[in-house]
C-alpha positions as CSV (number, residue, x, y, z in Angstrom):
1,X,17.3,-131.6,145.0
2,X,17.0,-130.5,148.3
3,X,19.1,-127.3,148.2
4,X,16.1,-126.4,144.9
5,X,13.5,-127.3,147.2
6,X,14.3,-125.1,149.6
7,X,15.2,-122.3,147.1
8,X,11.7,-122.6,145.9
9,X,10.3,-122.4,149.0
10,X,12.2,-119.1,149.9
11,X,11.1,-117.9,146.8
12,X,7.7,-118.8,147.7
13,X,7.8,-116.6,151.0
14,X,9.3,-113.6,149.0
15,X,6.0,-113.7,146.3
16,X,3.5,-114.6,149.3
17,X,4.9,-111.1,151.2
18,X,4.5,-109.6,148.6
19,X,1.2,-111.1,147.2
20,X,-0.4,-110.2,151.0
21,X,-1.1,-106.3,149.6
22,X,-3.4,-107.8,147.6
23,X,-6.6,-108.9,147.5
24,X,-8.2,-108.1,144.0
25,X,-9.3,-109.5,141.7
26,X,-10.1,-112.8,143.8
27,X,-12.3,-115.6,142.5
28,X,-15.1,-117.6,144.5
29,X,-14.4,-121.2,146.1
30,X,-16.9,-122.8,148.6
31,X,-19.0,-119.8,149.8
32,X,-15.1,-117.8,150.0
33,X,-12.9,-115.6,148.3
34,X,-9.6,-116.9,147.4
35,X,-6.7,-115.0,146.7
36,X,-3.3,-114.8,145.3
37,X,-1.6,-115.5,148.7
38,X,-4.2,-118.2,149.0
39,X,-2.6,-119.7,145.8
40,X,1.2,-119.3,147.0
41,X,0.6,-120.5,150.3
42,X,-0.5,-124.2,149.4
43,X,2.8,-125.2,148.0
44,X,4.7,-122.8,150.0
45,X,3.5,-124.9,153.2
46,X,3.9,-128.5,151.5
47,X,7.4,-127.8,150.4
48,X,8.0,-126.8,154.1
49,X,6.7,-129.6,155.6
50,X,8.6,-131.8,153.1
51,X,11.5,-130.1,153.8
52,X,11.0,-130.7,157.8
53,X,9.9,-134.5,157.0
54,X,13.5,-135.4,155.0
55,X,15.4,-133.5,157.4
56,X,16.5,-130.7,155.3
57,X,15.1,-127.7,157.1
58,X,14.9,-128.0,161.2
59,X,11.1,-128.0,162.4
60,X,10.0,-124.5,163.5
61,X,10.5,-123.8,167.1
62,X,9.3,-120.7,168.7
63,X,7.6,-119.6,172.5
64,X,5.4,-117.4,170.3
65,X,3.8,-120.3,168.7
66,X,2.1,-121.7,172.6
67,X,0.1,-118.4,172.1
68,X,-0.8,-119.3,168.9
69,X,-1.6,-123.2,170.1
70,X,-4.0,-121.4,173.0
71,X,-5.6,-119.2,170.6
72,X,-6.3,-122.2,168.1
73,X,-7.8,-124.1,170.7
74,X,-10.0,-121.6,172.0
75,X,-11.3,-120.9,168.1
76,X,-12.1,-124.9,167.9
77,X,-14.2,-124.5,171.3
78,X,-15.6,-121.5,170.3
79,X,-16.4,-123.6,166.8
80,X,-17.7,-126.7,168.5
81,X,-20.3,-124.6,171.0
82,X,-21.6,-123.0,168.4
83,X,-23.7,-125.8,166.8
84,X,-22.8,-125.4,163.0
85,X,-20.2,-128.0,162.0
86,X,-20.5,-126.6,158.0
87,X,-19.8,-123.5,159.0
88,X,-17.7,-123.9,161.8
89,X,-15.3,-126.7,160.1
90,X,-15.0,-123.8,157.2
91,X,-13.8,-120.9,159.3
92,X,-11.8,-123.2,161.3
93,X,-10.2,-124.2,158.1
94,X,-9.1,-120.5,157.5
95,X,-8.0,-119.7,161.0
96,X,-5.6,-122.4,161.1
97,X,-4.2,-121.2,157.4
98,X,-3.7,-117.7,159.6
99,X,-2.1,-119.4,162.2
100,X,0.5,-121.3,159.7
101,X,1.9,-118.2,158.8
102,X,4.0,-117.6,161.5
103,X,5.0,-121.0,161.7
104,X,6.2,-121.0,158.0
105,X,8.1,-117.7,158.0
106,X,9.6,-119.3,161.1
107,X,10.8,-122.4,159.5
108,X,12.3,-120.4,156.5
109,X,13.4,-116.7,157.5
110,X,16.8,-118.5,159.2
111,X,19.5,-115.7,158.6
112,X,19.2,-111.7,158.3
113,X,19.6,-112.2,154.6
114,X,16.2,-114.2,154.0
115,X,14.7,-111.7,156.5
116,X,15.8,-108.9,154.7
117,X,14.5,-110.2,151.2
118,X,10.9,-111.1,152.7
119,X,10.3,-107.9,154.7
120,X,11.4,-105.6,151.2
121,X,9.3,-107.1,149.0
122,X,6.5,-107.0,152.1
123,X,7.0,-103.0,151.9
124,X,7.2,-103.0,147.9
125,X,3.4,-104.6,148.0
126,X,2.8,-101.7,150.7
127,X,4.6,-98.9,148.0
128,X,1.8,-100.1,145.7
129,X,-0.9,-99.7,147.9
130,X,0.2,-96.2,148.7
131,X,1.0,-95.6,144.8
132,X,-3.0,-96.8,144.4
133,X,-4.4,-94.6,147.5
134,X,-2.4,-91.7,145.8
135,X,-3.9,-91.8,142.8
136,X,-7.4,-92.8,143.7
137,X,-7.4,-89.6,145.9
138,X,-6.5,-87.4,142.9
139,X,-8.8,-89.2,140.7
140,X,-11.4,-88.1,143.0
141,X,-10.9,-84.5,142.7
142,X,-10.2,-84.7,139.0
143,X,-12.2,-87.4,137.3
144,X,-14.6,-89.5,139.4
145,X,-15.5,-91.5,136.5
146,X,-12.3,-93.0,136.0
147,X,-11.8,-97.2,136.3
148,X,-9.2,-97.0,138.9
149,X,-12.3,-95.9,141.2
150,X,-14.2,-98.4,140.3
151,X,-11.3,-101.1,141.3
152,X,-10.2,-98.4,144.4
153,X,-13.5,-97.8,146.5
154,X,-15.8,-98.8,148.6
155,X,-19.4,-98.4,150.0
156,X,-19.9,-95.9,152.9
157,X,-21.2,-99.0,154.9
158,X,-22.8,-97.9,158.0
159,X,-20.2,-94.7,157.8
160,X,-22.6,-91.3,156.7
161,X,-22.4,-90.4,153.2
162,X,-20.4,-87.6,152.1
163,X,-18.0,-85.9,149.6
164,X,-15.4,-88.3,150.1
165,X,-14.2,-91.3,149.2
166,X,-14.0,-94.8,150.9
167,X,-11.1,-97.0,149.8
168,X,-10.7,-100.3,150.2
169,X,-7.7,-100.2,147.7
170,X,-6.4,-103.3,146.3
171,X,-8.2,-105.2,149.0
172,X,-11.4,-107.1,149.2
173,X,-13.1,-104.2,151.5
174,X,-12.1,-100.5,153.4
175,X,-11.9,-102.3,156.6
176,X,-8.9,-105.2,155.2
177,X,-7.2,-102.2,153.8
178,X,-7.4,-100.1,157.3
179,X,-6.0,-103.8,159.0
180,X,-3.1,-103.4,156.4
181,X,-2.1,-99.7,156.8
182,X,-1.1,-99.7,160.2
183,X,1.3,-102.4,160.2
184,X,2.9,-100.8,157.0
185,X,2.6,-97.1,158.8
186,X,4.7,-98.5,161.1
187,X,7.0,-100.6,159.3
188,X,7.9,-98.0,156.9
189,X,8.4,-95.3,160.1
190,X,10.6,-98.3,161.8
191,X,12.7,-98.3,158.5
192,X,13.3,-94.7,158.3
193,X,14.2,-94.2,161.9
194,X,17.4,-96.7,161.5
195,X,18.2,-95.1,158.0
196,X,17.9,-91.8,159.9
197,X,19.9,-93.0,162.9
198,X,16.9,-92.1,165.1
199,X,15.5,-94.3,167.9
200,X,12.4,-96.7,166.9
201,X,9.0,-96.0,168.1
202,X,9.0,-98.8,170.9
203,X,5.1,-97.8,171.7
């Protein structure tokens, strides 16, 4: 039973890398938009934690995760001086799902196998963001009236308005899908400079 547990949980980190490259179509739960990778990671964490609680897997140990402690206890000042408990007990709520994620890949990513598995299907949710940028930028030359547009862009915002197009992609807004590219830019350029034999960008 435990050896399934912790297969599912693996499996669980492989779906919720790649599940991150998307944001659409999300549904509407207390005032927020929830997500597949919202979805993934509930059981993903429990079936951590149980696996830390019977002994199974050992619990996640890292120097990386006292900046992450500091950071989490500056957000629940920052949260408590601002006067809205509602509010603040909600965002607080979503930082500290943010800051689990780290801790979870941690506890499960324990050989260059697992590691290997979760950043490949990361960079396959990437490929399909590119594959959608791709096309929404020839559907925009060719036929501005076509659906994937309508799923693809986004408002000019306070940007000026122009012959071009804003994409947000498959995310919930352009700025989420400018966070995503340059981790993925650089991922992918990482990747091809070891293929290639070439030294990584270390800047």
């Amino acid at each position: 039973m435990t050896a399934t547990a912790e297969r599912a949980a693996r499996l669980l980190l492989v779906a919720f890398a790649f599940s991150l490259a998307f944001m659409q179509p999300a549904v509407q739960l207390l005032g927020f938009a929830v997500v597949a990778s919202d979805l993934l990671f509930v059981p993903l964490l429990a079936l951590l934690a149980l696996l830390v609680w019977i002994g199974a897997v050992p619990l996640p140990r890292d120097r990386v995760f006292a900046y992450i402690a500091a950071y989490g206890l500056a957000m629940v000042a920052s949260a408590v001086a601002a006067g809205m408990p509602a509010w603040s007990a909600a965002k607080l709520l979503t930082q500290a799902y943010l800051l689990a994620i780290p801790v979870v890949a941690c506890g499960l990513v324990r050989d260059e196998a697992m590691l290997r598995a979760v950043v490949r299907w990361w960079l396959a949710g990437t490929a399909v963001v590119a594959a959608v940028g791709l096309a929404s930028l020839a559907l925009f030359a060719l036929d501005r009236g076509h659906a994937l547009l309508d799923f693809s862009r986004f408002h000019f915002g306070t940007l000026p308005a122009g012959d071009y197009p804003r994409l947000r992609l498959t995310f919930l807004n352009a700025n989420l899908a400018g966070c995503w590219r340059a981790p993925g830019s650089s991922a992918v350029r990482r990747l091809a400079d070891s293929r290639g034999g070439g030294r990584p960008d270390t800047h």
